[in-house]
N, C-alpha and C positions, 0 to 999 in steps of 0.2 A: 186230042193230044194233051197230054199233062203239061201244065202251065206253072213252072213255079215263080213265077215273077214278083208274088204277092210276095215270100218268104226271103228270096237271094236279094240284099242290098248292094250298098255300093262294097260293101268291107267283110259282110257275113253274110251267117242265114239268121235270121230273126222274125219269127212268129206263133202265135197261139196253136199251147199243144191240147187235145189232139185233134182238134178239126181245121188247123192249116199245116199241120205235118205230125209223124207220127214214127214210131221204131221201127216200122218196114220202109220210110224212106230213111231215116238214118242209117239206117243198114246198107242202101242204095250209096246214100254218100261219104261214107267210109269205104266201099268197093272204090266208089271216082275217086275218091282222095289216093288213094293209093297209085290208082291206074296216072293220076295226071302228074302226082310228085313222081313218079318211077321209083319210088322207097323201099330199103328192104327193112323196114324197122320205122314205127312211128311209137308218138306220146301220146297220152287222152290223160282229160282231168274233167273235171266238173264241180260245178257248185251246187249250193244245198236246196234248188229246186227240187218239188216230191219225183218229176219226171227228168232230171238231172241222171239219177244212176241207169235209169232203164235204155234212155236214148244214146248214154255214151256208151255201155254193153253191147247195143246193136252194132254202134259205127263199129266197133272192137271187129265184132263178127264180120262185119261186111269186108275189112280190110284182111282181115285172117282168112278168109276164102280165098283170098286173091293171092297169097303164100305172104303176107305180108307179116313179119313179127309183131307184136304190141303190148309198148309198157305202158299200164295203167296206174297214174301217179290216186288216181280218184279223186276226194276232197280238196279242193284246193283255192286261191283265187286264181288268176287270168295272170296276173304276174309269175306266180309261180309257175305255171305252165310254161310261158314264156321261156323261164330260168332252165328248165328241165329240156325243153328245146335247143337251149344255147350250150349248155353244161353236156351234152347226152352228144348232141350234133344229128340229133331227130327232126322231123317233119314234125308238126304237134297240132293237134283240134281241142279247144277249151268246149264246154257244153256251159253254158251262162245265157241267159239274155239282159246280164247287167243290169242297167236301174230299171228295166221295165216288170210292169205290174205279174203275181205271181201264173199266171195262165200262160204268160209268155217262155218260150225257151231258144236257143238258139245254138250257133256251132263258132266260133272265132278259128280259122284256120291260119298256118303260119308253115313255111316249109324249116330244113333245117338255120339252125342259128337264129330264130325266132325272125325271120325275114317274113315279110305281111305276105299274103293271098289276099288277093282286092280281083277288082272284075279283069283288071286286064293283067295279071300276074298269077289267072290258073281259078278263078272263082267261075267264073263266065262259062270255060271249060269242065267244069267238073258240072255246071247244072246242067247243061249241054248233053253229058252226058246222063244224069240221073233221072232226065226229061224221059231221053230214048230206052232207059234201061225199066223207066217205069212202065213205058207202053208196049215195048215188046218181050219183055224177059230179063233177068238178069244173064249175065254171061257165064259161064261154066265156073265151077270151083277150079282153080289152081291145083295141080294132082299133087304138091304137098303144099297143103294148108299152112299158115304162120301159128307161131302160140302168142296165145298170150297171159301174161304174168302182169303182176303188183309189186308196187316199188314206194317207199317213201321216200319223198325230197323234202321236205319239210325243214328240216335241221339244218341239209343242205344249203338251201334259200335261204333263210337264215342268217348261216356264216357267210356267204354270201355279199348279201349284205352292209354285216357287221364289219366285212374287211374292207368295203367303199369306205363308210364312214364311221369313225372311229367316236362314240360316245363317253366307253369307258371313264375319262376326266373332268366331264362338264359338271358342273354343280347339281346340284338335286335339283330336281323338276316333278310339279305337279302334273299330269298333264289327262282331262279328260277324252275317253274315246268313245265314241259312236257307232257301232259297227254296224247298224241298222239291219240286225239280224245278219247280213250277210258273212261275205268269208273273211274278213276285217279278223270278225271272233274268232277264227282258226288261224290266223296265221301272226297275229298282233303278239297274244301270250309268249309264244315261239321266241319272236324277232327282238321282242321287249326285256324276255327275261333275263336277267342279273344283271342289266343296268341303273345308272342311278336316276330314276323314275317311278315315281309314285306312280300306278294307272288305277283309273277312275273308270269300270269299264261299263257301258251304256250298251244295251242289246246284245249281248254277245252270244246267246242263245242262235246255232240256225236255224233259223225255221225258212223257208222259202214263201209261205204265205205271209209274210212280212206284219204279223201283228202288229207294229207299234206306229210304224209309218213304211213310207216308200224307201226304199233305199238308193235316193235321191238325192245328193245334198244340194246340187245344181239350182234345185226349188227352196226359196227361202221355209217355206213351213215342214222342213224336214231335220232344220237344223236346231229349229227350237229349242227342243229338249237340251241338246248339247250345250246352248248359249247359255239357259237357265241355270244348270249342272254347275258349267267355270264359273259363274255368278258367284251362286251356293256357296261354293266351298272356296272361294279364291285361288283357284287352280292359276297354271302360269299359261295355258292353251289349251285348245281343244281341236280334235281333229277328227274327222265324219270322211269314213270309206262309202263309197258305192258300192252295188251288191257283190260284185266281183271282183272287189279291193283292188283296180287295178289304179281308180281316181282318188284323189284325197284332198279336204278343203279342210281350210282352216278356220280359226276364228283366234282373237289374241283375247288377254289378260279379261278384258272387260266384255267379252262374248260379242265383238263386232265381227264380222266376215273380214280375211285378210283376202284381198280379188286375189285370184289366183295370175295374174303380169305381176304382181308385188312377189308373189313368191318363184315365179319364172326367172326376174331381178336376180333378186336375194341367189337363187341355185345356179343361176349362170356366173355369179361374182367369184362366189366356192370353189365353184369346176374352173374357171380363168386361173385361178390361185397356182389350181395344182399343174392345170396345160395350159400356161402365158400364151396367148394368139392366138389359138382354138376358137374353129367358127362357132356359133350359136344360134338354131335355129329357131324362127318364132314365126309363128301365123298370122297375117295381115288385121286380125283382132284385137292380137294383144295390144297393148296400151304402149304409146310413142314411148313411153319411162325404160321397155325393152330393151329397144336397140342404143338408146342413151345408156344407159348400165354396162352393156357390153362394150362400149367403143371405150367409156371411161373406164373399163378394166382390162383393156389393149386388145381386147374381143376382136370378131369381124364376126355383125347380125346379117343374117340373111333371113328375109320376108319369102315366104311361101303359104301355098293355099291352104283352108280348112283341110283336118283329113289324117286321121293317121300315117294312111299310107304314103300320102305326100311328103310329111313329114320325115317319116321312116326311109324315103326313096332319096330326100335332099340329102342326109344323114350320111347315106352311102355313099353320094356322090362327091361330098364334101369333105367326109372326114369330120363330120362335125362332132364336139364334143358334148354338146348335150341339145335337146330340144323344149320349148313350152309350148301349149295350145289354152286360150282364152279357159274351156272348159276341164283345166283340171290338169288334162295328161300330159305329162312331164317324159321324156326320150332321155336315155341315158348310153353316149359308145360304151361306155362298162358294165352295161346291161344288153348288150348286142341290138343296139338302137331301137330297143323295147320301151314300153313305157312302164313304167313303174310308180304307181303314187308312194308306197310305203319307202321308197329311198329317197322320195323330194320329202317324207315325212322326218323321216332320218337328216336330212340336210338344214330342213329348222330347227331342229331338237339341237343339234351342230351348234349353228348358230345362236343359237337364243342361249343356251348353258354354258356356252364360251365366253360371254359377256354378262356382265350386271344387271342391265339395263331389261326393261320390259318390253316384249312382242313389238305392242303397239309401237313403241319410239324406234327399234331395229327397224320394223318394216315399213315406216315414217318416210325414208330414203329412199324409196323403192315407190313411194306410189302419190305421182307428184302432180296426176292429172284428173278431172271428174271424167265421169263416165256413166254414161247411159245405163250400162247392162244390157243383154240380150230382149229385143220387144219381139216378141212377135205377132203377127198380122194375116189373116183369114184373108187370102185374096183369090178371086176363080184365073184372074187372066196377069198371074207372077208375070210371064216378059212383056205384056204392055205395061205394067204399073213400073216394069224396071227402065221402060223406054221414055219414059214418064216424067221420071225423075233426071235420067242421061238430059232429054230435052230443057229440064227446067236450068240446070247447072252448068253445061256445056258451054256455055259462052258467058259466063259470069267474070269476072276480071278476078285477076289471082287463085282463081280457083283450077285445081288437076283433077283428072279422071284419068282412072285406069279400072281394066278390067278383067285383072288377075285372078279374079273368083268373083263373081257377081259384081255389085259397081263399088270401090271407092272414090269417095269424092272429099279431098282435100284441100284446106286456105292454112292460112297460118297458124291459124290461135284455135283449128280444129278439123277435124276430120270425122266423118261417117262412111260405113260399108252396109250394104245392101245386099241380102243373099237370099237364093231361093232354096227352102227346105229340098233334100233330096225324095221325103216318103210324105211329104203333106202339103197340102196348100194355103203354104205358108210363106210369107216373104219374113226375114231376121235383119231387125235393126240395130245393130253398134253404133254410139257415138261418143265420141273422148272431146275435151275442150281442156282450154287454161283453166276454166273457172267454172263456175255451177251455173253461172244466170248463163253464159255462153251453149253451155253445153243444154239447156233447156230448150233454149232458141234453136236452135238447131234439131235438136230431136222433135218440137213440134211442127218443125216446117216440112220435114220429111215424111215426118207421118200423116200430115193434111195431104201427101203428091199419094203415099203408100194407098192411104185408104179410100183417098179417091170423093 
């Protein structure tokens, strides 16, 4: 029986094309996609992988058998999609496998209004299905087939956008971009142009086999080039897309990384401005500075799991007005609880040209504790080494445990979480403190239980 376990994650499909999948299963799952949304009209887009256009043609086909319409936005990033989802009121599949290396390709499913598909909101079901459809047949063409047609959103997204956050008045800004080959370079030009912004633009070429580097910024040696760049030229920032422009990192005046809880801070202060008492959602990651920002801007934070779809699910339930996650991605309700890095990019540019003052000293405010960064750790047996560690701190005096998402274990003056990779075997160490010798101590004593 066909197995795709290796390919369907928690959130997508993601694997090496073409010997872990290939356009006769994408064509399978764009048939289930259709059959599990019950859609009569779906989106597709994709990014500038070389098997990008071929795999999202199949899905096209597989859902047009099924009588299913389909606009094909084509070129695009993952936000854009996203937007064409919301705007359109379509079911939508992205073709990306985002920062991973160029062999990789994958599907981002969303039903309409950009609402997630994850294993238990129709992903789980559809491989379910493309399992059975692989080994016995596919099922009959629909006796009228869907069309499908091309549409640009582009301009769209865009205004979009440019109608959240209003740049047009800020002072001139230099500002370097990174687009690490990916869709950054497609969709930056668009969104940037006739503002008062100088762009500095770095990779903006697509190419999918990612000549320059990874399109990665999560990894410090991806970001190089960019730090060097704002260096160079005295730019006032620099900002580095992943390859499916959905993440965006920054770096201030002097090419230092701004952590992305400094600028979860910073865009949840923004959006409090405009909806006084709007919740803010933040993942047990980010940095205590989070929920401190929000309450001091009449907020109410709410902690939730790693996870897009977590994220996106609390969003709904709450009403919340925007969301942060440690790596990057930013949730916005005026983006239909999508994430979008190009609008938390937009939120800085906001910020930093509405004021005098430099990067660095703005997001000074915002980022008021040391922190580890993500460590991670090769371990074969993840829940003993997490039992490990529960045993070592469990009864220690002032100390809390909770097990909201793998372990956090908090005291006063610090806190550390422990999580197991979902596709590696891998445990991930967070640790935040007051102070750096704190925060040192701490992360070695964790990682003497980690690694045993």
């Amino acid at each position: 029986m066909t197995d795709l376990s290796q390919i369907v994650k928690a959130y997508d499909v993601r694997g090496v094309v073409p010997t872990q999948w290939d356009e006769t299963l994408a064509e399978l799952f764009g048939a289930a996609f259709a059959e599990i949304t019950g859609a009569d009209a779906i989106v597709t887009g994709h990014d500038m992988r070389p098997s990008s256009p071929g795999l999202s043609g199949a899905f096209a086909r597989g859902a047009a058998a099924r009588g299913v319409d389909v606009t094909e936005i084509g070129l695009c990033s993952t936000d854009e999609l996203y937007f064409a989802s919301g705007a359109l009121g379509l079911p939508g599949a992205m073709f990306t496998a985002s920062h991973n290396p160029a062999q990789y390709n994958g599907i981002k499913m969303c039903r309409a209004g950009a609402a997630p598909v994850g294993q238990d909101s129709g992903l789980a079901d559809i491989r379910a299905l493309v399992e059975r459809w692989s080994d016995e047949g596919a099922p009959e063409p629909a006796a009228e087939p869907g069309t499908v047609t091309q549409r640009d959103v582009l301009g769209d997204y865009a205004a979009h956008l440019r109608g959240l956050v209003d740049l047009s008045g800020i002072r001139p800004l230099k500002v370097v971009v990174d687009a690490g080959n990916g869709m950054g370079g497609h969709t930056v030009p668009t969104v940037f142009e006739g503002l008062p912004l100088e762009l500095d633009a770095l990779y903006f070429e697509l190419d999918g086999s990612f000549p320059n580097h990874e399109a990665n910024p999560l990894d410090p040696k991806n970001i190089v080039d960019l730090q060097a760049r704002v260096r160079e030229t005295g730019a006032d920032l620099g900002l580095a897309f992943d390859g499916d422009a959905d993440r965006c990192f920054v770096v201030d005046e002097n090419g230092n990384p701004v952590s992305p809880s400094a600028i979860t801070a910073l865009v949840a202060a923004r959006e409090l401005a405009k909806h006084p008492g709007g919740t803010v959602i933040h993942n047990l990651i980010t940095s205590w500075s989070v929920p401190e920002v929000v309450k001091e801007n009449g907020g109410a934070p709410v902690r939730t799991r790693v996870g897009h779809s977590f994220i996106k699910d609390e969003m709904a339930k709450t009403g919340a007005i925007f969301g942060g996650e440690h790596s990057a991605h930013y949730y916005f309700r005026d983006f239909w609880n999508a994430d979008t890095g190009m609008l938390a990019a937009m939120h800085v540019l906001a910020a930093l040209g509405g004021q005098p003052g430099p990067l660095s000293q703005l997001v000074a405010q915002y980022d008021r504790y040391a922190a580890s960064g993500e460590i991670n750790s090769t371990v074969d047996d993840q829940t003993g080494r997490l039992a490990a560690i529960k045993t070592a701190y469990e009864n220690r005096a002032g100390v809390t445990l909770d097990e909201l998402d793998g372990l956090t274990v908090t005291a006063d003056d610090w806190w550390f979480n422990v999580r197991a990779s979902n596709t590696e075997p891998l445990l991930r160490l967070n640790v935040e403190a007051r102070d750096t010798v704190t925060a040192d101590r701490v992360r070695d004593e964790a990682l003497a239980i980690i690694r045993g």
